[in-house]
N, C-alpha and C positions, 0 to 999 in steps of 0.2 A: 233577689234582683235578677233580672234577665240577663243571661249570658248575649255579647255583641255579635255571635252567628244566630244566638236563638232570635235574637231582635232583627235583625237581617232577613233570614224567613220568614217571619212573620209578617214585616213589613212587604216583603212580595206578596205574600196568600193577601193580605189587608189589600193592596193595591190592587190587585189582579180582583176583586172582587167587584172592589170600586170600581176602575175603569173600563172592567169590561161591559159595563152596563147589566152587571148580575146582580147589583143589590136591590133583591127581591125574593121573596119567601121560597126557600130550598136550592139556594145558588151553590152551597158551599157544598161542596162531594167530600163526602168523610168514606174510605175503603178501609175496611179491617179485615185483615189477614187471620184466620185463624184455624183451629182442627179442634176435635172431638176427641182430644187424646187424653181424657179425663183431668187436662191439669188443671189446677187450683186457681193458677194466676189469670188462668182465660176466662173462666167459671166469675174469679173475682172481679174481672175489669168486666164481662158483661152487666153482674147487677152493679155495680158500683160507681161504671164511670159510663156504660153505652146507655141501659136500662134509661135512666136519666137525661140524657142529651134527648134518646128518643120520643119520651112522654112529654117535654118539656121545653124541646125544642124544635119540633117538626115538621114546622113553616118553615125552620129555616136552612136545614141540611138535606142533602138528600144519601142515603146510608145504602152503600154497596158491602155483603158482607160477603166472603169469598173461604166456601169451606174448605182446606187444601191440604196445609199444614205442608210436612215434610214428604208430603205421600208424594209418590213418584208412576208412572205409566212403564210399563213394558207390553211386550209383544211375547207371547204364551203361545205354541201350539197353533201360529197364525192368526189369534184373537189376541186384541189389544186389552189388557187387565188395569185397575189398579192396586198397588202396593201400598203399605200403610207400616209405620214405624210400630202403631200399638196392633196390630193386626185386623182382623177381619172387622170388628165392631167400628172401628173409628173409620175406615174405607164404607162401612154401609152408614152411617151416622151424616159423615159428610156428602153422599149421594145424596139420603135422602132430605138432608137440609136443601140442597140445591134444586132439589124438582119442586119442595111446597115452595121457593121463593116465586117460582114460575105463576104460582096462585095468591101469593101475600105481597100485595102490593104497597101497604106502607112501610115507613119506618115502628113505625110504633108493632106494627102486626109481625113482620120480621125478627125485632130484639126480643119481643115477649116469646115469638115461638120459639127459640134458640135457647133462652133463658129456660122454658119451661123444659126442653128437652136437655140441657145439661145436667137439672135439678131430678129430672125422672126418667132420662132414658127413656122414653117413653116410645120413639121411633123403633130403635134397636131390637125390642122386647115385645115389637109387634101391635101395639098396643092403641098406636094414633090419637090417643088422648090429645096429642097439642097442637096438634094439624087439625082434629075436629072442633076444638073448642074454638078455633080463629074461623069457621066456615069453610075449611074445607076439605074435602071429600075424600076418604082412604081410595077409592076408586081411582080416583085421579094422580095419586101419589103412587099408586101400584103399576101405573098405565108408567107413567115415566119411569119409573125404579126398573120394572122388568125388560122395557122395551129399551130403543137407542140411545134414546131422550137423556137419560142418568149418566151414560159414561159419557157422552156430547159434553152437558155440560160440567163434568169435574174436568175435561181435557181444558176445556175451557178457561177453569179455575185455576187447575196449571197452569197455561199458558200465562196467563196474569201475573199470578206468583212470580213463573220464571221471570217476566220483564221486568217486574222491581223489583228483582232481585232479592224477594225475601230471604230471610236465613232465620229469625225469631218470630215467635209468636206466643200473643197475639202482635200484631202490627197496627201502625193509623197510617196511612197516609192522604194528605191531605190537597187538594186540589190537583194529583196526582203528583206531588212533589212532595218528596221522602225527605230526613234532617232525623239526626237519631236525638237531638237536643228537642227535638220537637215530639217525637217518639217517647223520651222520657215524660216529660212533662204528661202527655196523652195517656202513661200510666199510672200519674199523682192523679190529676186536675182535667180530663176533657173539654166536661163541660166550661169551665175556667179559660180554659185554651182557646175553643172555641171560641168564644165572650171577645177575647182579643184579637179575634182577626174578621167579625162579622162588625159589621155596622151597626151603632145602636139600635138596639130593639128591646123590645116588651120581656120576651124570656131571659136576656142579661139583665135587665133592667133588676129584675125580681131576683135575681142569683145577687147581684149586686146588696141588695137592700138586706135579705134574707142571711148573709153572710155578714153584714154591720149590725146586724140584731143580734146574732151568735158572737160578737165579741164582745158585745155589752154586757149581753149576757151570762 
């Protein structure tokens, strides 16, 4: 049963949806908070609960994904760096997730490339396999990486962190309004979650049907 705050935000994201005159394919802003710090449960909620929203749902969210983590900025020697809780790899993991975003403009091309670089490292290790299989170019990813482009935007990434004040990750929030009961749940069920605060459609429809067949079954 839904907890009466969990029902409460909900009902705002469902209304703000509605009346803002946004029920229409990719109204709903899904932000996930997250970093490259090899953990399991970040790894786990991308195939598990993003993977899925994004193949499946794509008309109807639009998925800002924010490489950050716990990593922090300082000032070194009069150049601005950043710092990273697992060290050097997870601070270059999250740069260079942030410069292919600048070239992967879906949802779906974003989660798979994220997905594939959790599962192979493949940025880290020099490798580009997941940035090339989506179309696009190590060129272009080196052009950002080496030049201002890459720490521009992890300050960036920071800066967002900091105003919602993330502390955990991965994070969801949603219409830019945070609820840790809505946070939990975004770690069972997303897509489910989602379902309950977007307006009938085609992709709940089918979650809907698909999930009454599994208990028949």
């Amino acid at each position: 049963m839904v907890g009466n705050s969990l029902y409460n935000v909900l009902f705002l994201l469902h209304n703000y949806f509605v009346t803002s005159g946004h029920g229409f394919p990719g109204s709903l802003h899904v932000i996930v908070f997250y970093s490259n710090d090899n953990s399991t449960n970040t790894t786990d909620f991308f195939i598990n609960q993003l993977l899925p929203v994004a193949e499946f749902m794509d008309e109807y969210v639009n998925i800002e994904l924010i490489p950050f983590g716990r990593a922090k900025s300082v000032l070194e020697d009069g150049k601005t760096q950043i710092q990273c809780d697992s060290g050097y790899e997870e601070c270059y993991a999250n740069m260079f997730q942030d410069c292919a975003f600048l070239k992967l403009l879906s949802n779906r091309d974003k989660v798979r490339f994220v997905v594939c670089e959790m599962t192979t490292i493949s940025g880290v290790s020099k490798q580009y396999y997941c940035v090339q299989r989506l179309g696009v170019s190590r060129a272009s990813v080196d052009s950002c990486m080496q030049g201002d482009t890459g720490l521009e935007l992890q300050l960036v990434s920071e800066e967002i962190t900091a105003h919602f004040q993330i502390k955990q990750f991965p994070t969801v929030v949603i219409n830019k309004m945070y609820s840790q009961e809505v946070q939990d749940n975004a770690m069972r069920d997303l897509q489910g979650l989602l379902c309950t605060i977007l307006t009938p459609n085609p992709a709940c429809a089918r979650l809907s049907i698909s999930r009454a067949l599994d208990m028949l079954y």
